[in-house]
C-alpha positions as CSV (number, residue, x, y, z in Angstrom):
1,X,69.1,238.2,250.9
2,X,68.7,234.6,252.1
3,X,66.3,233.0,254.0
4,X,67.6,233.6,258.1
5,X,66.1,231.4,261.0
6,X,65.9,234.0,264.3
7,X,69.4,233.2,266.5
8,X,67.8,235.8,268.7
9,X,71.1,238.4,268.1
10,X,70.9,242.2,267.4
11,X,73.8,242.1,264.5
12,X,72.2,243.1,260.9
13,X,73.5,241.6,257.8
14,X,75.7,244.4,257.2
15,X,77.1,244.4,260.7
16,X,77.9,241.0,260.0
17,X,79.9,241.5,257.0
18,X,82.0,244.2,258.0
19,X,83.0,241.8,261.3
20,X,84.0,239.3,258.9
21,X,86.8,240.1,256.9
22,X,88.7,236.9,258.4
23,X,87.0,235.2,255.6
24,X,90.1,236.4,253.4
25,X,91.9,236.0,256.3
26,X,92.7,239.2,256.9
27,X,92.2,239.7,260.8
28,X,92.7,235.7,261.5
29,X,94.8,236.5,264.5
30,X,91.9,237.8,266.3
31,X,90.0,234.4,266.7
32,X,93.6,232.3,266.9
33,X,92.4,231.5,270.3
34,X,89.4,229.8,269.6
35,X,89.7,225.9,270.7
36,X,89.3,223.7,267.2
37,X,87.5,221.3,269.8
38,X,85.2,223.8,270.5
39,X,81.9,222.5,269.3
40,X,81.8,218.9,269.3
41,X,82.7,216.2,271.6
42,X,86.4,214.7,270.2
43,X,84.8,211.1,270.2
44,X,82.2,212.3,267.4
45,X,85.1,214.4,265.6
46,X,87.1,211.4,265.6
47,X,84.4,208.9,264.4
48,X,85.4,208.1,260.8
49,X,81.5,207.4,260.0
50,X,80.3,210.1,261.2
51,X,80.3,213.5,260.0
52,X,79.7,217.1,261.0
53,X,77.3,219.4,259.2
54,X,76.8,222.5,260.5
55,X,73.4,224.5,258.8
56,X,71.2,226.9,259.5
57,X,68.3,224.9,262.0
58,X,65.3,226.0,259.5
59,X,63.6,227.0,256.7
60,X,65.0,226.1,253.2
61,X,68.3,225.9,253.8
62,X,68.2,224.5,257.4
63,X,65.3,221.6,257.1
64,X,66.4,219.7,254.1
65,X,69.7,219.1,255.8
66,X,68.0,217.9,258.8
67,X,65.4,216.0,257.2
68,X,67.1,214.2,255.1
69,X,70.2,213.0,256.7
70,X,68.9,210.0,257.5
71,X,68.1,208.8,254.5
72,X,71.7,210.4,253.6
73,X,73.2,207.4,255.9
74,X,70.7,205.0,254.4
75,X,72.4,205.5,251.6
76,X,76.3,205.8,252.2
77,X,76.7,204.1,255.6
78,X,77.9,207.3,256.8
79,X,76.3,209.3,260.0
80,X,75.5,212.4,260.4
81,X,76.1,214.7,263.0
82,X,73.4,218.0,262.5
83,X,74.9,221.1,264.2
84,X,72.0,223.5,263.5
85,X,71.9,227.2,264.5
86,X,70.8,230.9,263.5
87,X,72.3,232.8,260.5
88,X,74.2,235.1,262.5
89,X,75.0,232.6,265.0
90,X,76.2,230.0,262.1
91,X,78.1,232.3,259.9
92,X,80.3,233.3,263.1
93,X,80.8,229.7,264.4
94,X,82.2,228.8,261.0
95,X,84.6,231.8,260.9
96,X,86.1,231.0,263.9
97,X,86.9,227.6,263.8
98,X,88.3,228.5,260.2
99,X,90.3,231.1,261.9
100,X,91.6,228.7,264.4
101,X,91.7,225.4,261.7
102,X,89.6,223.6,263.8
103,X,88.7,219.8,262.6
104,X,85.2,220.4,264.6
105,X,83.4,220.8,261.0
106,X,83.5,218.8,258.1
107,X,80.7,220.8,256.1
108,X,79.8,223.2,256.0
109,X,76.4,225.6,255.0
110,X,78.1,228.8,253.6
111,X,76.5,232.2,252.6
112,X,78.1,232.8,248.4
113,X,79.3,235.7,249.7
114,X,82.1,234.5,252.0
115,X,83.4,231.6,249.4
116,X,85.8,233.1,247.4
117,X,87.5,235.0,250.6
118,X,87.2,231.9,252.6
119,X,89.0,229.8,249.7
120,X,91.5,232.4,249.2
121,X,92.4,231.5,252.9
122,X,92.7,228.1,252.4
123,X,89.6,227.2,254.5
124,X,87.9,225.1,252.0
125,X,88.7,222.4,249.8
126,X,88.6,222.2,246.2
127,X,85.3,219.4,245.3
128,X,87.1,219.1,241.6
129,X,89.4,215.9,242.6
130,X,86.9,214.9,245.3
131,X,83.3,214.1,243.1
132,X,84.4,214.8,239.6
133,X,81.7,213.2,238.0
134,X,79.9,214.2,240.8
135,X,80.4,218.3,239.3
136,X,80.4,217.3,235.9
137,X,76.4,216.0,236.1
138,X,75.6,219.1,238.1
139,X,77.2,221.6,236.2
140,X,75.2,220.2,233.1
141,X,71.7,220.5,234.9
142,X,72.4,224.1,236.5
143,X,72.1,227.8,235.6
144,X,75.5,229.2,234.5
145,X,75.7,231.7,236.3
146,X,76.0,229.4,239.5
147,X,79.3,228.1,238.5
148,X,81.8,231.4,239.0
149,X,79.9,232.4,242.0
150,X,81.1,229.2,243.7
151,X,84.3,228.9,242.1
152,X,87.2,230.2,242.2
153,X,90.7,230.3,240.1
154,X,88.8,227.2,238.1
155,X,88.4,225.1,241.1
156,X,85.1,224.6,242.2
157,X,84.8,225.5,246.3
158,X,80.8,224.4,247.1
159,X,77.6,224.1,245.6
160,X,74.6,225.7,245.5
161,X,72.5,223.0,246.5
162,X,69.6,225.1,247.4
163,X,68.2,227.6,244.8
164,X,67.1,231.4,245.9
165,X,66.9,234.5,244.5
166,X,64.6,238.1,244.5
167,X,61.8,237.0,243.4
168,X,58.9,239.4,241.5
169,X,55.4,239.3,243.6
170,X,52.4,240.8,242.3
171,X,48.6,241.6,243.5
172,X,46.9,240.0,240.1
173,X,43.4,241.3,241.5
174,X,44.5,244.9,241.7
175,X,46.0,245.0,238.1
176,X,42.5,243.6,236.4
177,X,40.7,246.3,238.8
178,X,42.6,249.0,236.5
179,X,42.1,246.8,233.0
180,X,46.2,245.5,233.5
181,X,48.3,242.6,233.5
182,X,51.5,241.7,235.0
183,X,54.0,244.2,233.9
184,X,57.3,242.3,232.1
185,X,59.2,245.9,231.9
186,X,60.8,248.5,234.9
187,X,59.0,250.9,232.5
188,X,55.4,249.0,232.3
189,X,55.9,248.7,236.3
190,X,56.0,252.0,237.1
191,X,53.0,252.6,234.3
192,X,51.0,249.7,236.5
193,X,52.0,251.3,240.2
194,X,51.3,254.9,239.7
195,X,47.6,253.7,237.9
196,X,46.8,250.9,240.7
197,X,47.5,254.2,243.5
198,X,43.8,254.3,244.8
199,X,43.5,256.3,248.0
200,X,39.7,255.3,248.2
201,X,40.4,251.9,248.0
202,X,43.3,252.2,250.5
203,X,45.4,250.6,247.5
204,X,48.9,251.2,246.6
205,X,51.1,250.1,244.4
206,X,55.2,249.4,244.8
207,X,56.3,247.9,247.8
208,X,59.8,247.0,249.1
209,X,62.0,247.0,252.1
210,X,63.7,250.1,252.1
211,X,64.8,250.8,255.4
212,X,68.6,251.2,255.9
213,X,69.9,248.0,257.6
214,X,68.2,245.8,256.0
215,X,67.5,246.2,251.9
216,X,68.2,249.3,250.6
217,X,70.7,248.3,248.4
218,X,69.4,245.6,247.2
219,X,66.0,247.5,246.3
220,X,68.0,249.6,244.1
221,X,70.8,247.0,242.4
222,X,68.0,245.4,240.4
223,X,67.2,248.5,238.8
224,X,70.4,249.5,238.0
225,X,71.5,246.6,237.2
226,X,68.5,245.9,234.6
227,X,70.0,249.4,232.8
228,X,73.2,247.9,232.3
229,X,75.1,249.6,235.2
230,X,77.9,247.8,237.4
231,X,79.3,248.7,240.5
232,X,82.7,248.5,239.4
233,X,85.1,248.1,236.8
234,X,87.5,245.2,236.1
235,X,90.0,247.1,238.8
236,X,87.8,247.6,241.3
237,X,86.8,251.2,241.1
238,X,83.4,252.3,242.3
239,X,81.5,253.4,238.8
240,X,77.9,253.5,240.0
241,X,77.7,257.3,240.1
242,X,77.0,257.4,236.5
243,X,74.3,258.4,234.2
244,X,72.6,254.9,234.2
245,X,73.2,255.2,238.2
246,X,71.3,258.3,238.8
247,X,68.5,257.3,236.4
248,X,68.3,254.1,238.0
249,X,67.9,256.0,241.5
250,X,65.3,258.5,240.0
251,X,63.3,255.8,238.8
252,X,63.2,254.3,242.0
253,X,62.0,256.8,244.1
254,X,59.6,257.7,241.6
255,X,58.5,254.1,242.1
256,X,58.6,255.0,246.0
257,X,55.6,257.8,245.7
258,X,53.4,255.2,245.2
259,X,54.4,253.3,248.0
260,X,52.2,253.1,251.7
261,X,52.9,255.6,253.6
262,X,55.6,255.2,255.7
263,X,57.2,252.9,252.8
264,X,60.7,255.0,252.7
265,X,60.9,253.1,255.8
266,X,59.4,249.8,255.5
267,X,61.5,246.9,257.0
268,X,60.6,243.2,255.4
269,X,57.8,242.9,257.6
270,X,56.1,245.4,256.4
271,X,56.5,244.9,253.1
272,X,55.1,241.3,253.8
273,X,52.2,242.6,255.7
274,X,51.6,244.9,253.0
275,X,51.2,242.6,250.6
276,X,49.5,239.7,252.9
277,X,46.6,242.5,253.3
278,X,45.9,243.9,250.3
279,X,47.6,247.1,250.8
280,X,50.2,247.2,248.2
281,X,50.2,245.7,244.9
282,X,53.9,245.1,243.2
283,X,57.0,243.7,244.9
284,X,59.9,242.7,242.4
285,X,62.4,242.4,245.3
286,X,61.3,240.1,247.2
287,X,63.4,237.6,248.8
288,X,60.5,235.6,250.5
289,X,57.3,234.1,249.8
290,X,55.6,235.0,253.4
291,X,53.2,237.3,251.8
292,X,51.9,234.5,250.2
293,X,52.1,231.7,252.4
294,X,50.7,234.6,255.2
295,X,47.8,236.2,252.5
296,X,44.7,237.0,253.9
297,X,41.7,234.7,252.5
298,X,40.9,237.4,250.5
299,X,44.2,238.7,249.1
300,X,46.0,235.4,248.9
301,X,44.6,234.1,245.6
302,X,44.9,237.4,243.9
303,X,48.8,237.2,244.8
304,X,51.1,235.7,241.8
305,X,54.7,236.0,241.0
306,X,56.0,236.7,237.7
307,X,60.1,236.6,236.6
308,X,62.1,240.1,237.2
309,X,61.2,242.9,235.0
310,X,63.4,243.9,232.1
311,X,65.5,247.0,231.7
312,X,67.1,248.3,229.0
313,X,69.7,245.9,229.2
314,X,68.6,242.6,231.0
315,X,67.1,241.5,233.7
316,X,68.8,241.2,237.3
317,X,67.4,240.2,240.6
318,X,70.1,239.6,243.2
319,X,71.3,236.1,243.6
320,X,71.0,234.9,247.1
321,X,72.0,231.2,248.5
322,X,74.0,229.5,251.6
323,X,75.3,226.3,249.9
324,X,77.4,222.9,250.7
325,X,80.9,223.3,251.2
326,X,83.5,221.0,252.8
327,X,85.8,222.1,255.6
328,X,90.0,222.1,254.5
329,X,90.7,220.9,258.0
330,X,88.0,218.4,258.0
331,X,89.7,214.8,258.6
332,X,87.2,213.4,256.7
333,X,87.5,215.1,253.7
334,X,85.4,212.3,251.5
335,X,83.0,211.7,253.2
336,X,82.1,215.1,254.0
337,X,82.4,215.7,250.1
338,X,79.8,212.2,249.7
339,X,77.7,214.6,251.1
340,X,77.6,217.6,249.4
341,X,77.4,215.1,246.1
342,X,74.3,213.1,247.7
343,X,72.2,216.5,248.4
344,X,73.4,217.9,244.8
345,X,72.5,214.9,243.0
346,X,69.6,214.5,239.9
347,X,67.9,211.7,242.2
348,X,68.2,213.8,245.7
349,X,67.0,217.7,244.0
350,X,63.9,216.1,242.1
351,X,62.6,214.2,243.9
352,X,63.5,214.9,248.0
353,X,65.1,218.1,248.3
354,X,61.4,219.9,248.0
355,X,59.3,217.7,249.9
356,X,61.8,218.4,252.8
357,X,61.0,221.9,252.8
358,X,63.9,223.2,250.5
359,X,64.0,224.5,247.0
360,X,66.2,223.0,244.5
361,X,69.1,224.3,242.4
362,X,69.0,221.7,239.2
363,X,66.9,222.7,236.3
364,X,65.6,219.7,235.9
365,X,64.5,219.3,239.9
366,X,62.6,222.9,239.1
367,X,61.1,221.6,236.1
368,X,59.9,218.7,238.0
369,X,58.5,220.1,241.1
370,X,57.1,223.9,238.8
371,X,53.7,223.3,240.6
372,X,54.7,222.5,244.1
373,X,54.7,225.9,244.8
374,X,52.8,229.1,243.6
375,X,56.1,231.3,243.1
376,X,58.3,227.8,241.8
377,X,58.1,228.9,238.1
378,X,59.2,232.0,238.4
379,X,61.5,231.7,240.8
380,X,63.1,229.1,238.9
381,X,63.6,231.8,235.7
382,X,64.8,234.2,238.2
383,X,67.7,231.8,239.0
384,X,69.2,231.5,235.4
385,X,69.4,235.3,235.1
386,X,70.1,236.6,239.2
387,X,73.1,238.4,239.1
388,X,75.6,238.1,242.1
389,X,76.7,240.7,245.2
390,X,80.4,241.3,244.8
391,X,82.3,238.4,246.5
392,X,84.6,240.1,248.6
393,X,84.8,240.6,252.4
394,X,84.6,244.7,252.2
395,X,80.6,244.2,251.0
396,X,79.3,245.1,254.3
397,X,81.6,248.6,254.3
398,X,80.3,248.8,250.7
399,X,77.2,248.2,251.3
400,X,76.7,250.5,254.1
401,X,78.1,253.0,252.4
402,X,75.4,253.4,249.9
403,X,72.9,252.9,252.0
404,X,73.5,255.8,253.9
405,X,73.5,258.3,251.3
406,X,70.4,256.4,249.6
407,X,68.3,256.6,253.0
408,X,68.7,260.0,252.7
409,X,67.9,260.0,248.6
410,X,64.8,258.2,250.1
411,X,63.9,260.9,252.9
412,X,64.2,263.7,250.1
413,X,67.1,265.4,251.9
414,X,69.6,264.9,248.6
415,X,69.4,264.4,244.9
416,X,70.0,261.0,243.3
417,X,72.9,262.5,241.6
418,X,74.5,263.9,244.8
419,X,73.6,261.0,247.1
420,X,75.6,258.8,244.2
421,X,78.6,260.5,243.7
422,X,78.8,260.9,248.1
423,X,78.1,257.2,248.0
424,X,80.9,256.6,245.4
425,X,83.7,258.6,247.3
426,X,82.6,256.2,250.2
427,X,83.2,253.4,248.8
428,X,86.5,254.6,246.5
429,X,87.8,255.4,249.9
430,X,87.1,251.8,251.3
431,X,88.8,250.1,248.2
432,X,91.6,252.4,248.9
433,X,92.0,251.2,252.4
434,X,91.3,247.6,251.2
435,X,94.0,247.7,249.1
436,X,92.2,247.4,245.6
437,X,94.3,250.1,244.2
């Protein structure tokens, strides 16, 4: 859901988020070993001007962060320390020097999904008393829906700093070959893939990353999310196998017959490639712009974005993000929060945040920088009405869950109906374990 730099690991996301339920600090006993000293020499831990701020190495929420912390210093007078890495490698770094309260990091890049259980344990510090003003500009100049995804119990725990989100790519060229224009509904999409199908032409219509470990889920959430369906009620029972669910399934493999073939097993690449050739035409889950940045000379200026289709009941791509969060063992806790403030800033999102190869979170930084890139005004409408993965550390077991029974949904081996209601016993049965109920 985010964009990942290669650590060069085998662990999938979901592998990931099953191994990390110590973010509610659940299995912290397991990593109590782990040296708080770990990471960084103890003269640049002990440096009061200088901090530590681990992010991901690349890509748009790795080179701002690099790029700009000198100009961070310029600034404040305070250095900066860059530990960079991979997702996978980053996101288990961070755990386990939270598990072992190390003082190695003082902020800290963290996926959305890991906030609330990672505040619950007391790893982070509450921003409120650190940069009140600070929040109080930002939360006037950002979607609203950002605010309880980084929150939690009222106290703000990190900021979103950099903006992502599914984004809704489209081959414009295709669409006027069959007298079209971008669809703006689920219903007018499926209308617009099933005409564009041209076996002649070797064109095809959806496209999406369906394959198992990857993006199954989140193919499907926007969907069923758009009909007005949830995944749970307010006590945590699993409520997807409902009417809206199964139609919402339906509709999606429907979608799936116009696909490539092969597509009930496309991985991101191939849904980038896909698209980056000509191949397939409509992709309103995408979570990167590679098809465009990677077109062909002839495909890329037929390829244009265009904000999430509508269902019945709203629109809903899946909210994605790693933001800035300060460490609650962090000796420096200021400083470190002088930091989070600078990159969240009006001054720092308009007018630097893009230019270092990032994407911004204020509306007014997205307003200013709509033409720096071909999928920035969408992307940017996306934002205010993405809708959040459940914040809780049993989303990988979730997650995997569904996916199984929908791969199967996918291969034609069960019905929607079935492959819902196996899916929801799945879950019921980790919630169970959890201790939801």
């Amino acid at each position: 859901m985010t964009d990942k730099t290669k650590s060069g690991m085998a662990w999938t996301r979901r592998d990931f988020l099953t191994r990390t339920a110590l973010a509610s600090g659940a299995v912290m006993g397991g990593l109590s070993g782990a040296s708080p000293r770990g990471l960084f020499s103890p003269a640049l831990a002990a440096d009061e001007k200088t901090i530590n701020v681990l992010t991901l190495g690349e890509g748009i929420f790795g080179d701002p962060f690099v790029k700009l912390a000198g100009d961070f210093t310029k600034a404040t007078g305070i250095k900066v320390n860059n530990v960079t890495m991979g997702y996978n490698e980053s996101m288990q770094k961070q755990a386990a020097v939270f598990a072992a309260q190390g003082t190695d990091l003082d902020v800290v890049g963290v996926d959305y999904m890991f906030l609330k259980g990672y505040a619950k344990a007391g790893h982070l510090a509450a921003l409120d008393p650190l940069i009140p003003t600070e929040l109080a500009d930002y939360y006037s100049d950002t979607p609203a829906n950002l605010k309880d995804v980084w929150s939690l119990d009222g106290q703000t725990y990190g900021l979103a700093t950099v903006g992502n989100c599914q984004n809704f790519i489209y081959n414009e060229g295709h669409l006027k070959d069959v007298g079209l224009e971008a669809p703006d509904t689920w219903d007018a999409l499926l209308s617009a893939a099933q005409k564009v199908v041209s076996e002649e032409k070797k064109r095809y219509g959806f496209v999406a990353g369906t394959e198992r470990l990857t993006k199954a889920v989140t193919v499907w959430l926007p969907m069923f999310w758009a009909g007005g369906g949830e995944l749970f009620d307010d006590k945590m029972h699993p409520v997807f196998a409902s009417d809206t669910g199964t139609k919402s399934l339906e509709f999606l493999l429907e979608l799936m017959k116009t696909m490539p073939p092969g597509g009930g097993a496309y991985t991101e690449s191939d849904e980038i490639k896909a698209l980056s050739v000509g191949l397939a035409t409509l992709d309103p889950t995408s979570w990167v712009p590679d098809s465009i940045k990677n077109a062909d000379d002839a495909t890329k200026p037929n390829l244009k974005t265009h904000v999430a289709p509508m269902g019945s009941a709203r629109r809903a791509p899946v909210l994605g993000g790693i933001g800035l969060c300060v460490s609650n063992y962090s000796p420096q806790k200021e400083a470190a929060a002088a930091f989070v403030a600078w990159f969240n800033s009006k001054d720092v999102q308009v007018g630097k945040i893009v230019e270092a190869g990032g994407q911004p979170c204020r509306i007014s930084a997205w307003e200013a920088n709509a033409d720096a890139k071909p999928w920035f005004r969408s992307l940017s409408e996306n934002l205010k009405v993405a809708k959040s993965l459940p914040q809780i550390p049993e989303w990988g077991q979730v997650d995997g869950a569904i996916s199984a029974q929908l791969t199967q949904a996918f291969a034609g081996e069960i019905k929607p109906k079935d492959a819902l209601e196996a899916a929801q016993a799945g879950v019921d049965e980790v919630m169970k374990d959890a201790g939801y109920y």
